[in-house]
Every structure is written in C-alpha cells, then in structure tokens.
DRENFI-140505 format. One record per residue (C-alpha): x, y, z negated; residue in three letters; residue number from 1. Coordinates in steps of 0.25 Angstrom, whole numbers, plus 5000, padded with zeros to 4 digits. Layout:
<rec X="X" Y="Y" Z="Z" miba="Ala" vexvo="NUM"/>
...
REM end
This chain:
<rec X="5342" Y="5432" Z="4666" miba="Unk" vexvo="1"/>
<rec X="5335" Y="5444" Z="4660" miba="Unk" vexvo="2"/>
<rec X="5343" Y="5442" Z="4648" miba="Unk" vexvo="3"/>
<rec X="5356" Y="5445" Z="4659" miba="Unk" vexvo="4"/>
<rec X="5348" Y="5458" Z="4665" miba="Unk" vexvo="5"/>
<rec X="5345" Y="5465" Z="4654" miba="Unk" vexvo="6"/>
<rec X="5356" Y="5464" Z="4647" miba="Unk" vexvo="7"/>
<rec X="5367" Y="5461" Z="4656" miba="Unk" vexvo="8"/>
<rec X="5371" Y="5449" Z="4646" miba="Unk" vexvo="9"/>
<rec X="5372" Y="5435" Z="4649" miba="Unk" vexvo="10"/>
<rec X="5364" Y="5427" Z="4642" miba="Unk" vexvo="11"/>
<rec X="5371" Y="5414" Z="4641" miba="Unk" vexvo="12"/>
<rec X="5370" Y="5413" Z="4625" miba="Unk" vexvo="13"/>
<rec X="5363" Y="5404" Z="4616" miba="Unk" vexvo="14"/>
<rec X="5357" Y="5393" Z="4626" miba="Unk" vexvo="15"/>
<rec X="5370" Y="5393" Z="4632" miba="Unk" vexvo="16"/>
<rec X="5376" Y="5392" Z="4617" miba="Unk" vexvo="17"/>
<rec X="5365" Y="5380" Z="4613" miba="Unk" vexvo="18"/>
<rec X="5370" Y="5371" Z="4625" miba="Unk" vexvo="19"/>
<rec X="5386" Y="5372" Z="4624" miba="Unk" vexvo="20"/>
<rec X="5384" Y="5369" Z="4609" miba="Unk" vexvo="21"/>
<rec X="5376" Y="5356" Z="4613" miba="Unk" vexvo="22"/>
<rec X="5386" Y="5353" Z="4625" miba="Unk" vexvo="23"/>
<rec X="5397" Y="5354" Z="4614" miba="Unk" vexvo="24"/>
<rec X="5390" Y="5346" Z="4604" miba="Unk" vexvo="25"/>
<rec X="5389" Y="5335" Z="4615" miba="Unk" vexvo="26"/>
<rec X="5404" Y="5334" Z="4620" miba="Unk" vexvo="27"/>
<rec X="5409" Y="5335" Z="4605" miba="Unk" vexvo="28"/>
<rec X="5399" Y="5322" Z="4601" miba="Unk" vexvo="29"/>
<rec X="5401" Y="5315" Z="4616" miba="Unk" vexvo="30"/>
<rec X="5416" Y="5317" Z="4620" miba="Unk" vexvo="31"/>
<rec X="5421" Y="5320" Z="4606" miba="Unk" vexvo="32"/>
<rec X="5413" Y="5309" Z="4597" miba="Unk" vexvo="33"/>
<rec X="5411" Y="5320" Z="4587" miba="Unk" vexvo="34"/>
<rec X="5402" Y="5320" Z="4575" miba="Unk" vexvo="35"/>
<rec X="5388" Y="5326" Z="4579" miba="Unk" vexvo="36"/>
<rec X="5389" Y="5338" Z="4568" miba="Unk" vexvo="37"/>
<rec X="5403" Y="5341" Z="4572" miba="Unk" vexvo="38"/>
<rec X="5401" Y="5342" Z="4586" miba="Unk" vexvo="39"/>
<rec X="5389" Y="5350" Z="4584" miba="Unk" vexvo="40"/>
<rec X="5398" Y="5361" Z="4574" miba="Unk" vexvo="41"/>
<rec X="5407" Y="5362" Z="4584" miba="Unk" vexvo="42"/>
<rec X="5398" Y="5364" Z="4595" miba="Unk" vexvo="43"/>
<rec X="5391" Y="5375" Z="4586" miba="Unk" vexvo="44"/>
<rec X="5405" Y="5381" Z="4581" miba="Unk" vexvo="45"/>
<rec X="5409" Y="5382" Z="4596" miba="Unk" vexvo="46"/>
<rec X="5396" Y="5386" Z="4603" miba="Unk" vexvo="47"/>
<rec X="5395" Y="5397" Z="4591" miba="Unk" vexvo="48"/>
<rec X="5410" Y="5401" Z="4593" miba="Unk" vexvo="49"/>
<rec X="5407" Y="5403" Z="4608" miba="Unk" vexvo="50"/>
<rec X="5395" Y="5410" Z="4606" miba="Unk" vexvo="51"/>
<rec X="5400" Y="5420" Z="4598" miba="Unk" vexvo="52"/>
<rec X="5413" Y="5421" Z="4607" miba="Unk" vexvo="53"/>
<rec X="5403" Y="5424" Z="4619" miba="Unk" vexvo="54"/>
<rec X="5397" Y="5434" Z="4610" miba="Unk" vexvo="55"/>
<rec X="5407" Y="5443" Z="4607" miba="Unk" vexvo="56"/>
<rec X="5413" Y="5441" Z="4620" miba="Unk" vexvo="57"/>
<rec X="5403" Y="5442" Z="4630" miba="Unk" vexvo="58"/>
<rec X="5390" Y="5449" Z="4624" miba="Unk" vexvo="59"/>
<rec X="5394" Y="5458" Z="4612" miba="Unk" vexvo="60"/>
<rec X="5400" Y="5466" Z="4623" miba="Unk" vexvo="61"/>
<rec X="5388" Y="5467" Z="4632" miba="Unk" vexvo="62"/>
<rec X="5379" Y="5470" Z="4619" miba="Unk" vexvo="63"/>
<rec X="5388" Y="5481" Z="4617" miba="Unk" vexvo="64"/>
<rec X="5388" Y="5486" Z="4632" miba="Unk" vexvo="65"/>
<rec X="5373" Y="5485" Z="4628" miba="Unk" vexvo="66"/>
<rec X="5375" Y="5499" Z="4618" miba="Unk" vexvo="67"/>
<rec X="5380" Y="5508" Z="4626" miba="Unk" vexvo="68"/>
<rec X="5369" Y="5504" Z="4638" miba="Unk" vexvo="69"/>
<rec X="5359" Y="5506" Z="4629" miba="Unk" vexvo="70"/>
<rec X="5365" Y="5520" Z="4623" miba="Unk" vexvo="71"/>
<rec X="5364" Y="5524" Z="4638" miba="Unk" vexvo="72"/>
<rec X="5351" Y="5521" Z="4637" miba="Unk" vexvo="73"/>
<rec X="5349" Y="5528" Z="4626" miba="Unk" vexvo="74"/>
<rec X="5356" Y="5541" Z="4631" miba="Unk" vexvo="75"/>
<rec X="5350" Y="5541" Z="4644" miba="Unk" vexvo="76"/>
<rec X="5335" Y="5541" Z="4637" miba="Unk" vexvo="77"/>
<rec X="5339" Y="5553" Z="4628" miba="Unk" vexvo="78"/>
<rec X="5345" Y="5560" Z="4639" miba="Unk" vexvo="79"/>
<rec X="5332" Y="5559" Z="4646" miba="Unk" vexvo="80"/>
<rec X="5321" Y="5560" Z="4636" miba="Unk" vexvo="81"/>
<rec X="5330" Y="5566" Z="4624" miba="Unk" vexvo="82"/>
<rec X="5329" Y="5554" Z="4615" miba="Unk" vexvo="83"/>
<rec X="5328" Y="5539" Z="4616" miba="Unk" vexvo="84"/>
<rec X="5321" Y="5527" Z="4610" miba="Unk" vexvo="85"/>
<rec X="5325" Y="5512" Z="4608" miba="Unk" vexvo="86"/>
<rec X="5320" Y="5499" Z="4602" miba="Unk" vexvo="87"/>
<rec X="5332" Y="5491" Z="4595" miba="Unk" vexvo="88"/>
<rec X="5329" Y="5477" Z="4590" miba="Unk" vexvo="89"/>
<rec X="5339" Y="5469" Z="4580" miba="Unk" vexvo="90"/>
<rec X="5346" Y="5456" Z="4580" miba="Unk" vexvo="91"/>
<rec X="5361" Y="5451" Z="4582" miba="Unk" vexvo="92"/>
<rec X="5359" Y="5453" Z="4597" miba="Unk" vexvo="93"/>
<rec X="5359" Y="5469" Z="4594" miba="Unk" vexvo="94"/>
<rec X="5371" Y="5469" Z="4585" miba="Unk" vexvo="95"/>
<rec X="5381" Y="5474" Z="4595" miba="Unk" vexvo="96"/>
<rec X="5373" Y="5481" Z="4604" miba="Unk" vexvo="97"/>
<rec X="5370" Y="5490" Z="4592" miba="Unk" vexvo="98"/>
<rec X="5383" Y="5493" Z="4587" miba="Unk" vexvo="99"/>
<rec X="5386" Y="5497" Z="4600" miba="Unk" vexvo="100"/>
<rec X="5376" Y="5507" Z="4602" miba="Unk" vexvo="101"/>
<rec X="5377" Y="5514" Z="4589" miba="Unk" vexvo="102"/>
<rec X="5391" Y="5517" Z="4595" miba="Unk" vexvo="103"/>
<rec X="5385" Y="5523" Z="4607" miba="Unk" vexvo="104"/>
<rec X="5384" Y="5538" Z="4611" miba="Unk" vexvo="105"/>
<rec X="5367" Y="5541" Z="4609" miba="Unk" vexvo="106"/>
<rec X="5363" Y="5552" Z="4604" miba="Unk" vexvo="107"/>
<rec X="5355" Y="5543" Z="4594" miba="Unk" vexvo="108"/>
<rec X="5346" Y="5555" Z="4587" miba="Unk" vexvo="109"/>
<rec X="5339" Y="5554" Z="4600" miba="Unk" vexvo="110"/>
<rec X="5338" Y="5540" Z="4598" miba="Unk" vexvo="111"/>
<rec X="5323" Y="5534" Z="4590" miba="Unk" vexvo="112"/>
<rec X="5326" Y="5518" Z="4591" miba="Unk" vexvo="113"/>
<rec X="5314" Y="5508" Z="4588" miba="Unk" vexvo="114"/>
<rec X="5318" Y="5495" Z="4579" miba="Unk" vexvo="115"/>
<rec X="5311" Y="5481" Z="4588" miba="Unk" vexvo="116"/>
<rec X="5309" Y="5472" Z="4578" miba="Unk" vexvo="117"/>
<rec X="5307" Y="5467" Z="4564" miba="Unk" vexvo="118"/>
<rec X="5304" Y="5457" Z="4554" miba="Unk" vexvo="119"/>
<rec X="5290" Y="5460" Z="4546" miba="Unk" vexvo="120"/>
<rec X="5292" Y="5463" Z="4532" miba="Unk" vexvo="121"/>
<rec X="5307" Y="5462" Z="4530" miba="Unk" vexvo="122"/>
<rec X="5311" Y="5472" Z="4524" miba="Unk" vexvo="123"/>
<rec X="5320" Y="5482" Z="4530" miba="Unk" vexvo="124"/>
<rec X="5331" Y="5480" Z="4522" miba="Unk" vexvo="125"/>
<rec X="5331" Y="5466" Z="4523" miba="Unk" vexvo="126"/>
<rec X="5343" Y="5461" Z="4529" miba="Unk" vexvo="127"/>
<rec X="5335" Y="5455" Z="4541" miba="Unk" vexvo="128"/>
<rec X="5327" Y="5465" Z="4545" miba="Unk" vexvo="129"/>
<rec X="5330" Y="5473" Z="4558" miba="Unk" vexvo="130"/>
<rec X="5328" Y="5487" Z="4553" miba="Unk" vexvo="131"/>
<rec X="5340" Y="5484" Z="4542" miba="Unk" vexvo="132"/>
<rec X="5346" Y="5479" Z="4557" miba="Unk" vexvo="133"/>
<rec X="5343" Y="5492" Z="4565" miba="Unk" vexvo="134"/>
<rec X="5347" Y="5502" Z="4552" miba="Unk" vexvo="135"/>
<rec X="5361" Y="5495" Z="4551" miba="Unk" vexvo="136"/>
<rec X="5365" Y="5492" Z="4564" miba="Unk" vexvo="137"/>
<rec X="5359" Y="5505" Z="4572" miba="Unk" vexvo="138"/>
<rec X="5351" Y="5517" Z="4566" miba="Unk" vexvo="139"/>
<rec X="5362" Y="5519" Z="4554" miba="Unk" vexvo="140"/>
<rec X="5372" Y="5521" Z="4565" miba="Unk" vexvo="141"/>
<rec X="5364" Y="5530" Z="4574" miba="Unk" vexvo="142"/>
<rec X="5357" Y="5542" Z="4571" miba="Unk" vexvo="143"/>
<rec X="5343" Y="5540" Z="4577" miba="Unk" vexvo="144"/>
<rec X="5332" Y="5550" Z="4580" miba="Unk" vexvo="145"/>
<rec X="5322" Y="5538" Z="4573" miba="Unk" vexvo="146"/>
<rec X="5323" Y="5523" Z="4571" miba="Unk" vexvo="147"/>
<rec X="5308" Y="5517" Z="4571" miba="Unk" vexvo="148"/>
<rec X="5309" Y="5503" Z="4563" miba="Unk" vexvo="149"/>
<rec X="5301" Y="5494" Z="4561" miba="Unk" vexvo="150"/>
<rec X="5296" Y="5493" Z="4547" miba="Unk" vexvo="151"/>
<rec X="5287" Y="5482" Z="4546" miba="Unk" vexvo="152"/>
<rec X="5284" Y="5484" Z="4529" miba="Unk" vexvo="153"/>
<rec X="5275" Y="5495" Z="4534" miba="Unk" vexvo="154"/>
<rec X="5267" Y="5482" Z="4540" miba="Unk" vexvo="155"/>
<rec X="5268" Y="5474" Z="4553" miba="Unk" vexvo="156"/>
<rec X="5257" Y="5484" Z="4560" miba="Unk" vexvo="157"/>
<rec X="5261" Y="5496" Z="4554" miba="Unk" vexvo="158"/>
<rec X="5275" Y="5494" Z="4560" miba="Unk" vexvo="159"/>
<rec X="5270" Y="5491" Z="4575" miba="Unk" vexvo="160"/>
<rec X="5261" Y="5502" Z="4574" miba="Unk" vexvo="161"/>
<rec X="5271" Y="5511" Z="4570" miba="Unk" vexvo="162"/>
<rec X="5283" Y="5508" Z="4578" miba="Unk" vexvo="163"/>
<rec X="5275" Y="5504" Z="4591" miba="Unk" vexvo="164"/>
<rec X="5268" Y="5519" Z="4590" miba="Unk" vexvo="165"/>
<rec X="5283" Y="5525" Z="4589" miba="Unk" vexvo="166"/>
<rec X="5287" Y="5517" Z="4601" miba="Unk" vexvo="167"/>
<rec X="5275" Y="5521" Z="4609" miba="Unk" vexvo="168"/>
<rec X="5280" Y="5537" Z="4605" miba="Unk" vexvo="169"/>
<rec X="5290" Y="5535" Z="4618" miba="Unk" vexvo="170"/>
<rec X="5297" Y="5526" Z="4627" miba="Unk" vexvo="171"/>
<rec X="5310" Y="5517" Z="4621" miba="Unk" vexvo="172"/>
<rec X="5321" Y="5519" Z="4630" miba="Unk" vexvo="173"/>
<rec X="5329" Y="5508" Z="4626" miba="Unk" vexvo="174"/>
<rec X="5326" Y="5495" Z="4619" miba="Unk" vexvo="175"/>
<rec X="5339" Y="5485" Z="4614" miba="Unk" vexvo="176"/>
<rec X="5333" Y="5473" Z="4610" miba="Unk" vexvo="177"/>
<rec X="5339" Y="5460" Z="4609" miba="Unk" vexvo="178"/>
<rec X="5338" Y="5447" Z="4615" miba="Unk" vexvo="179"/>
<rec X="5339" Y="5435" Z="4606" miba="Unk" vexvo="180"/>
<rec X="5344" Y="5421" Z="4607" miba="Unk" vexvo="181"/>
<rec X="5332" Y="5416" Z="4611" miba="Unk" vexvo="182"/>
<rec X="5329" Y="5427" Z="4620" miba="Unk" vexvo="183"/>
<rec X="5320" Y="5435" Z="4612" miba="Unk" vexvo="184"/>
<rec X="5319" Y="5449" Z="4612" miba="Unk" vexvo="185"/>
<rec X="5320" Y="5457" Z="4601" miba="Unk" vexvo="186"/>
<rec X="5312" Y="5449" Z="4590" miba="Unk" vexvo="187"/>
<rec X="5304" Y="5442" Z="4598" miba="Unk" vexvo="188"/>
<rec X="5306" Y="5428" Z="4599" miba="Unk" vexvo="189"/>
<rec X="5301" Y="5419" Z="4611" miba="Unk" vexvo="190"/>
<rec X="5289" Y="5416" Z="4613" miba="Unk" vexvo="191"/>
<rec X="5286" Y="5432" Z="4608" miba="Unk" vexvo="192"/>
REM end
C-alpha cells in the first residue's frame, strides 16, 4: 500500500480494529447468550486494549525510527546548502516521532521549520490550537533559525499570503505530516 511504501508501516489499524470488535460482539451474543450492552463493552474494552498493545508494541517504535530518518535528512540538506527547511503538521499521530527528533543530533540554528495547518480564529493559546502543539512539543526544545506559524488572527488571506510567500523563498527539504485514521493527510479530510 502507499501507506506501507512511504512509511515502512503496516497499516493494519482501525478497519482492521472496527471488524474484530464487531466479530467479538457477535460470538459473545451467539455462542455466549450475552446481553447486547455487555458484549459490545467487552468487545470495545478488548479491541481498545489490543489496539493500544499494538501501538506501543509495533508502531511507537517505527514513529521513532521515523526521527532519526528524517534528522538525516535534515543534516544531509544542511551539509549541502547550509541550512534546511521543513513543514511539520500536528496531531497524536506526530507525538512520538517528535519527541524523538528533538533528541536527535541537527544543528537546529540551520533549521527554519513551517507549521501545515490551523483552525481559523482559535486563538494560539487555546489548548486546541496547533501552534500551542508545535511551541510545546517541538520549537521550545530546539533552538531554530526561524519557526513560520500560522497566525490566522491576522485574517484567513493575510496568513496564506504571508506564509505561502515564505515557502515560495526556497525549496522545503523535509515535510513530516501525518496520516490520520481515515487516511487523511495532514488536516485534510477526504473528500479534500
């Protein structure tokens, strides 16, 4: 799947999740005579229990593997041109991946890094907004040449003009962006 040759991770999660939840559902009413609401607890206590063991088992480490991929990439850029520039996005999906990278050797002063993706007129402080994301989880831990956000209180056209002028300024070298349970990518939701 492209999901598999991109990122080297099997993608055997939520659909996969759904139907074992429903098939469990199904054996504890048929073979066990069990209350509807019971069985379907238990089915979403096990199917959430195993999902989160496949999590922390399988693709935690592979997100982390992800940091120290995308450092090389980072390095080699700056090696070549003398300075790099990435695209982050937010969401769970991007929680370990950065807390690994912060730990990886970039000479992040070389570094300028583009936030992807915000809500319109939440503030920046609010706790949903994903420049309080990027602040927290990554450009208070590294030591950035510059961090280009998207500040949509200056007004939706304002923003896109601004930030689309500083991404046109040179190539990005690395984009991490995440790709959501319903195959989204970054904050675009199918049909997007």
């Amino acid at each position: 799947t492209m999901v598999f040759g991109v990122l080297e991770l099997v993608n055997m999660a939520n659909g996969a999740f759904y139907v074992l939840g429903g098939y469990l559902t199904l054996i504890f009413l048929t073979q066990f005579q069990w209350n509807f609401f019971l069985a379907l607890l238990a089915s979403m206590l096990i199917t959430g229990g195993l999902g989160a063991l496949m999590d922390r088992v399988a693709l935690s480490p592979i997100r982390k593997r992800r940091a120290s991929k995308i450092a090389a990439l980072l390095n080699d850029a700056i090696a070549r041109q003398g300075s790099a520039r990435m695209i982050l996005s937010t969401g769970a999906s991007q929680f370990t991946t950065l807390e690994a990278l912060v730990q990886e050797d970039v000479d992040w002063i070389k570094v300028e890094m583009f936030h992807l993706d915000e809500y319109v007129d939440l503030p920046a402080g609010h706790p949903a907004s994903f420049v309080k994301y990027l602040k927290e989880r990554f450009v208070s831990k590294v030591n950035l040449k510059a961090a280009h956000f998207v500040d949509t209180s200056i007004g939706v056209d304002a923003i896109v003009e601004k930030i689309s002028a500083e991404l046109n300024e040179a190539p990005i070298d690395v984009g991490v962006i995440g790709i959501g349970e319903n195959a989204h990518i970054a904050f675009n939701d199918p049909p997007a």
